[in-house]
Each structure stands twice: as structure tokens, then as C-alpha cells.
N, C-alpha and C positions, 0 to 999 in steps of 0.2 A: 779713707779707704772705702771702698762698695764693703754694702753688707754681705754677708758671707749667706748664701743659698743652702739652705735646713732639708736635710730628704723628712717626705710627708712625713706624719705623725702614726706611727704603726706599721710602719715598713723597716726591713732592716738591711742593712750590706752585712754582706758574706763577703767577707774578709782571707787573703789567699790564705793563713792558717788552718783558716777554719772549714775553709775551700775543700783542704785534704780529709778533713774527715767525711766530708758531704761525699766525696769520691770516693774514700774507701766503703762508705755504708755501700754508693751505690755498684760499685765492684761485686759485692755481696749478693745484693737485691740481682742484677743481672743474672750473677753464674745461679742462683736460685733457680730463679723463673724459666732459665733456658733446660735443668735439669725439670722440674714440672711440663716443659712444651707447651711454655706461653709466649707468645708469639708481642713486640710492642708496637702500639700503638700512638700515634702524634695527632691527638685534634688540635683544630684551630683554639687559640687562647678567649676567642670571643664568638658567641651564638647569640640568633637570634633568643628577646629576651621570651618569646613564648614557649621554645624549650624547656627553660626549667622553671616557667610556671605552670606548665601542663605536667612536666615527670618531677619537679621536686615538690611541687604543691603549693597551692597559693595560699595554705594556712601556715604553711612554714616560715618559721623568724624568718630562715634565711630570703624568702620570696617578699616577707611584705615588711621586711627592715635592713638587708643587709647586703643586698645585693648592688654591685657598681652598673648601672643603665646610663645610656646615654644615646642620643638619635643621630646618625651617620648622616651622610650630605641628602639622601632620597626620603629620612625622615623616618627609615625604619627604625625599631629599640632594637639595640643591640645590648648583648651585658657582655661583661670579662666574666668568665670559669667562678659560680662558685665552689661548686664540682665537676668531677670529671664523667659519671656513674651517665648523666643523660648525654651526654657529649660522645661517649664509647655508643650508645644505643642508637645514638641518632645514624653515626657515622654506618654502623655496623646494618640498617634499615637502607641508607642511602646507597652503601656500597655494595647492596645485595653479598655481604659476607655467608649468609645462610647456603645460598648456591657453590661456593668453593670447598665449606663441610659442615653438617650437621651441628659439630659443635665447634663454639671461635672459641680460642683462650686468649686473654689478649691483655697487654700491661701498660701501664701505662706510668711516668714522672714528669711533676711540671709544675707550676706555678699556679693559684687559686686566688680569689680575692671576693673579701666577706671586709663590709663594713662592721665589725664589730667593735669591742670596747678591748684593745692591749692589754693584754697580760703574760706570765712569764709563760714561754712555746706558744704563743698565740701571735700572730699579726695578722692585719689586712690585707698584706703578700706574704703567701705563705706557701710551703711548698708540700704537696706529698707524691706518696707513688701508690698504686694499686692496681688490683687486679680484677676481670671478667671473668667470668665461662656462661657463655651461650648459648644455649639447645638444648640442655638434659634437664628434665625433671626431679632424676633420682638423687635419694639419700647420699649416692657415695660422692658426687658431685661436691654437695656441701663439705663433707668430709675430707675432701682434697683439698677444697679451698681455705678451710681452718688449718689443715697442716700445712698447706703453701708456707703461712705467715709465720708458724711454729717454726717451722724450719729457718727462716731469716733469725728466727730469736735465736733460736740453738746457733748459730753460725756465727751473731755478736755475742753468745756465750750470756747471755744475760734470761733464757728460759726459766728459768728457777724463782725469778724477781718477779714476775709475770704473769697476772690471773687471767684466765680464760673463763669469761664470764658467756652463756647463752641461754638461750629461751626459745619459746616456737610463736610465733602470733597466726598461725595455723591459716587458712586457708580463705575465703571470702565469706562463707556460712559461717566459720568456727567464731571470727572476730565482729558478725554481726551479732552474732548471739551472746559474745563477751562485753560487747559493747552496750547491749539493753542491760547484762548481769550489772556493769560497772553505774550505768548512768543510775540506777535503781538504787544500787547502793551509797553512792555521792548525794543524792536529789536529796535528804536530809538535810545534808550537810553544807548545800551552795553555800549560802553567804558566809562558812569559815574559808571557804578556798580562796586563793590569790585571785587577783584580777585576771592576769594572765589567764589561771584555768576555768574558771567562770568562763572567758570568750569561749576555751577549747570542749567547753561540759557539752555542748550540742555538736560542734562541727568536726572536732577530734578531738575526745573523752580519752582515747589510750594513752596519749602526750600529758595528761594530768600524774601520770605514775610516772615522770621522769622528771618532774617539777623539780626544782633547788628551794623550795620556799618552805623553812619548816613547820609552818601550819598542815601545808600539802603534804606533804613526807609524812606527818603523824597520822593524817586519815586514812591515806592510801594503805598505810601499813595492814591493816584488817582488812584489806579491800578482797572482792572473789579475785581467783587466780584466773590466769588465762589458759593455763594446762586444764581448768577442772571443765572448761568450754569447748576443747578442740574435738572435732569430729573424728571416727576412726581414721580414716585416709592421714586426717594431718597428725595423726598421734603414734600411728605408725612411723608414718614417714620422720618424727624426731626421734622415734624411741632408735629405728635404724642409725640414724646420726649418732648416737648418744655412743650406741654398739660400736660404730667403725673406729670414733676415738679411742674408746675405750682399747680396740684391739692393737691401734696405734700408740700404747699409753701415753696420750695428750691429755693429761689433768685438765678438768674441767670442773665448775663450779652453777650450778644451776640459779638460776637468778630471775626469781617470779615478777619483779619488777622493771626488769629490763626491755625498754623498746629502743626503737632508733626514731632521729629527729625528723626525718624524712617519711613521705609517705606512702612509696610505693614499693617496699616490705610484702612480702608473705612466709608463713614460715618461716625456717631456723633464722633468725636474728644472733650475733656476738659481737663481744669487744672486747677487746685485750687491756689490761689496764695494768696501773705500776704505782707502787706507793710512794716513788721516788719522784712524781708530780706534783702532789701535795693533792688539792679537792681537787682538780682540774688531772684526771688520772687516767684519762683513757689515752691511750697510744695507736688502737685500730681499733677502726669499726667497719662493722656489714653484716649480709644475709640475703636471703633471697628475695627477689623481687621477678614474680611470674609473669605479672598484668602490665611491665614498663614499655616493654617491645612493644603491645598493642595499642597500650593506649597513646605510643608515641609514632603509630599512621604502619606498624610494620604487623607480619603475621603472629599468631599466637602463639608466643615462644618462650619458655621459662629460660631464668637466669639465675643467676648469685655470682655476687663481689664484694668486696672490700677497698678501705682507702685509709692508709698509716699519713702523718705530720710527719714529714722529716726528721723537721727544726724538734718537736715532743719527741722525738722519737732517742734522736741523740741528747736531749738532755739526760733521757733514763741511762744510755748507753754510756756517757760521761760521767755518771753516779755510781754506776755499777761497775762496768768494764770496761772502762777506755778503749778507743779503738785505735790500733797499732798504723799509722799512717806513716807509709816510706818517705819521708819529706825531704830527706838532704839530698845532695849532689852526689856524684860520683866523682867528678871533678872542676876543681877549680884552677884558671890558669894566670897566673902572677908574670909578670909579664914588667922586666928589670933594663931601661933603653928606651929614649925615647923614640930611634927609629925602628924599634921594634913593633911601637902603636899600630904601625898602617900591615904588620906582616903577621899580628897574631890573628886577627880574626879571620886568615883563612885557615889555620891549622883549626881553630875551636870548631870552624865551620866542616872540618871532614868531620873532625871527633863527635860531632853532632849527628853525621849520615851515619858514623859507624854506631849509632844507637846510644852513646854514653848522654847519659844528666849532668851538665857543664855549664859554666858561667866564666869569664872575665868581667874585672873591673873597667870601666869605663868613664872615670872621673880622674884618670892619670895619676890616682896617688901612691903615697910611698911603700912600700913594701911591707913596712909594717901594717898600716892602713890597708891594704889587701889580703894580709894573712888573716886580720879582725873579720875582713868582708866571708873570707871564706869558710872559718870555722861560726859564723853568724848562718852562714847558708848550710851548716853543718856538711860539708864536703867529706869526704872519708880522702881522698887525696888531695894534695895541690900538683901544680905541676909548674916547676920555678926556668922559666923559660929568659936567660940571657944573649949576652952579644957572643960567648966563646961559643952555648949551648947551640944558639940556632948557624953556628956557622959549622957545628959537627953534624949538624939534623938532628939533635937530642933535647930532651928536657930531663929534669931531675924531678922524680916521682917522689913525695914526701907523703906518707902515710900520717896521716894525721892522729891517729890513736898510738901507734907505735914509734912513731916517730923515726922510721926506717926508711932510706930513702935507697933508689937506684935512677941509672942513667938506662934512659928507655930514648929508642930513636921513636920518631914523631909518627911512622904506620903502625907500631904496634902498642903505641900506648893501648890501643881499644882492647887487644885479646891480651895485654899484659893487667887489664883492670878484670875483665872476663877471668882469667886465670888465676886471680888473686881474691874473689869474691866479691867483688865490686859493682 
């Protein structure tokens, strides 16, 4: 026999089961976003690869380890998404979105791809969703955008599980001058740091306080803060933020060690995190990023966003609170006559316009073998369709939990399932 074709190594199928949960989070996420008046957005799956070495960084794992490149017939690099964050900016610069209004709110769900190393909620196709706002400088901005995602928690009822961790990395002065405090304070210490942070001690010194390496973890510990660095303007502008949660009561948890992996940050930085990931515990991350619009060819324009894992997302949600997905049928049609094969699939076919969730068997088998097909599809009806029934125009409506049935002609099965809670 041929060998059997293996999908890559860190990729997963989504399986129709599992399908429905994906659809119910994003049932969620939608009626969310459109209550906030965020508008979504579709970039393309693949950009050129100088976008996100100009807006993600070229000192970033993901730019100089993880990213999927490859050269199109003209021989330009192209990469697949390893985020979305320069991809919404780019788009948002190309499609002169600033001239339509001041500020874009814009969301975005899809598919990402980071050569990394697999682990549980991690692949190399991997999926998340998030969000933009574009234009406004202010505090309450921020604050909208940390409750946006608060809000999706409260809605999978899982808030409570749920740490809101933030920080400020304050403004272009505030983190130059945190960055000489930090390197001052390390410069004893180089040769205990990891390799890793030794590279980042000159080129990006604030990536060494998010290290997993616990030599690094143990120095950082005493390290200066970056609150004790930030200039007024940016220490206002977090103490604001701090305030509007607060007024919102969004528990929040300060977190002097907290940066993001990316480089074009300013001010308020968060993540959302859950213990029900184990060390790998963040669920969303973001913050604001003033300088990405510019540096990425468009006008001088402040932003903030964030971007959830799906896949991490529902595992927390599976741990905590399962999410209640409508999965079965409404009806299923049993179908007793072999020349009845060629006459049922126009009746399923109205019941199908009239809006019902319906299936017949299509392996001709026996009635029992269709009754198993259809309480497997969890039906809440069947509908037992013979040679007397279809010669009166009826079928016989069996309630599958009750076990109550009636003769219902073939127009009104739809508003007799309507009328029955179906």
C-alpha cells in the first residue's frame, strides 16, 4: 500500500468537533467587537518579508529565527503572518484609512505561522484574533482596549481565572534613560547572563527582564524599575490608565518586569495570563505602539492593540468553563422504502430552506442503523418517513428525549419544530 501522507510537524487539524467550539468562542469575540465599534479587518496571509523586519524587529526571535520566507517567481521575500499588529498597519497606511476617520478600530481573526518548537497551545499554524485602534494618543484608549478583551473573558465566564498583568515602558526619553539605568546595573554582572541576553545587553537590554533562564530571572530581580525612569507625560499618562480600570473594576496586577517580545511598544504594555496553561500562561498580549505607523512609511500617528491564541485560549476556557456549543441536529430523516431513496432528498431539501439543521442517511442502511446515525448526530427529532406516510404527505415526528411522537404533514414539519423549541 502507498505510505500514508503525515501533516507537517507542528500543525494541527481542527476537527468538525472541535470546529464548534472555535465557532462558538468566535460567535463571542464578533458580538463583542461589534458592541466596542470595531470594524474587521482581512489582510492578506502573506507580506513582503521587510514589513516585519522594519515593524517587528530584526532583533526579535521571531524576525531572526521563526519566521516562514521564501522567494516568489520575481524573487522578491515574501513571509506568511507571523503577526497580524504590522500587517493591520501596513494596510491601514496603504489604504489611507486615517482620511475616512481619525481613529480606525479594526479586528481582526486568522491564521499566523512562527517556526517554533510545539508545545501544548503552541503550533507553527496557529490561530489568533485581535484588535487595533488607530489615532488617539489618550489614556482612555488604552483603557478601552484592556476592557475590550475583559469583556470577551466575562462573556466565556472565565474572568475571575484570569490575571491582568501591566506595566508602562513609557515613552522614547523615559526608556532611553531606563535603558542606560538597566545596562549599569547588569554591566557587573555580563558573564552570569544567558547567551541569549549577553547578545540583547547592547541592542535590546529590556528583553533581558523577560528571559525564562533562571540565572536571568535571579538578577533581574533587584534590577532598577522602569516606573522609577518614566518621565512626567508618560507617568501620567499610566497613572490615567491605572484610574479608568480601576473605575471600570478590571483587577489589575502591576508587574515591574513585564515587557513584550516585540519592539515597537510605547507605554502601557499587558497580558492576560491563566494558571491553567502551566509556565506557558499567557493568553493575550499588547500595548501601545506610537512610533509603528511612522516608522512603517505612514504619518505620525499613535496606536494600541492586542492579539489572543485561540487554540491557548480555549484550552483555559476547557479547564474552566466549557463552552456550551449547539452541536446536534434538529432533525433527522429515517427514510423506510427503497423507492423512497430518490424522493427524500427533496423534502430534506425544503426543510433545509425552511432553516431547520437536518441530515439523512445516505449508505441505505437499516433502520436501526439510522436511528444509531441520528441520536450519534444528537438530533432532538427524527422524522420516520415511509411508503403509507409519504403517500398521505406525512411523516411521523419522534422526539428523541421524550420519546413522543406525532404525524406532522411534510410543510409544516419546519414551524411544528419552531413551535416545539427546536
Amino acid at each position: 500500500m502507498p505510505q500514508k501522507v503525515q501533516r507537517v510537524k507542528g500543525v494541527n487539524d481542527i476537527l468538525p468537533q472541535e470546529a464548534r467550539q472555535w465557532q462558538a468562542l468566535e460567535h463571542i469575540v464578533k458580538q463583542v467587537m461589534d458592541r466596542y465599534a470595531f470594524g474587521e479587518i482581512r489582510p492578506p496571509i502573506f507580506e513582503k518579508t521587510e514589513l516585519f523586519a522594519r515593524g517587528v524587529g530584526e532583533d526579535t526571535d521571531i524576525v531572526s529565527k521563526e519566521m516562514y520566507s521564501f522567494s516568489d517567481m520575481s524573487k522578491s521575500s515574501l513571509t506568511l503572518r507571523p503577526e497580524l499588529t504590522a500587517g493591520v498597519v501596513r494596510s491601514y497606511i496603504q489604504n489611507n484609512l486615517q482620511q475616512i476617520s481619525p481613529v480606525q478600530k479594526l479586528w481582526y481573526e486568522g491564521p499566523m505561522f512562527r517556526q517554533e518548537r510545539p508545545q501544548k497551545g503552541r503550533y507553527r499554524q496557529f490561530w489568533q484574533f485581535g484588535a487595533e485602534a488607530i489615532g488617539s494618543p489618550n489614556p482612555e484608549q488604552d483603557a478601552e482596549m484592556i476592557a475590550l478583551f475583559y469583556t470577551i473573558l466575562k462573556e466565556l465566564g472565565i474572568e475571575s481565572s484570569v490575571t491582568l498583568k501591566i506595566n508602562s515602558v513609557g515613552d522614547g526619553e523615559s526608556r532611553a534613560l531606563y535603558r542606560s539605568s538597566l545596562q549599569e546595573y547588569l554591566r557587573p554582572h555580563l558573564s552570569l547572563l544567558s547567551e541569549t541576553s549577553q547578545k540583547r545587553f547592547e541592542s535590546n537590554p529590556l528583553r533581558i527582564l523577560d528571559s525564562k533562564a533562571p540565572s536571568d530571572k535571579e538578577l533581574v530581580r533587584d534590577a532598577p524599575k522602569i516606573r522609577e525612569c518614566l518621565n512626567k507625560a508618560s507617568a501620567t499618562h499610566y497613572a490615567e490608565v491605572l484610574k479608568m480600570l480601576e473605575a471600570m473594576d478590571i483587577p489589575y496586577i502591576q508587574d515591574d518586569l513585564l515587557v513584550r517580545g516585540l519592539d515597537y511598544y510605547t507605554h502601557t504594555i499587558f497580558e492576560f495570563t491563566s494558571d491553567a496553561l502551566g509556565a506557558q500562561d499567557a493568553i493575550c498580549g499588547g500595548g501601545r505602539y506610537n512610533d509603528l505607523v511612522s516608522e512603517l512609511g505612514g504619518q505620525d500617528v499613535p496606536a494600541i492593540g492586542w492579539a489572543s491564541g485561540i487554540e491557548r485560549l480555549l484550552l483555559v476556557v476547557d479547564a474552566l468553563q466549557p463552552l456550551k456549543a449547539d452541536s446536534g441536529l434538529d432533525l433527522f430523516l429515517i427514510v423506510q422504502g427503497e423507492d423512497l431513496r430518490v424522493k427524500a432528498p427533496k423534502l430534506i431539501h425544503e426543510w433545509r430552506r425552511a432553516g431547520l439543521r437536518c441530515d439523512m442517511d445516505t449508505l441505505r442502511r437499516s433502520m436501526k442503523a439510522q436511528m444509531r446515525e441520528a441520536n450519534r448526530q444528537e438530533a432532538s427529532y427524527v422524522a420516520i418517513l415511509g411508503e403509507d406516510e409519504f403517500g398521505q404527505g406525512i411523516v411521523q415526528l419522534k422526539n428523541f428525549k421524550t420519546g413522543e411522537q406525532e404525524a406532522v404533514s411534510f410543510e409544516n414539519v419546519a414551524s411544528y419544530l419552531r413551535s416545539h423549541g427546536s
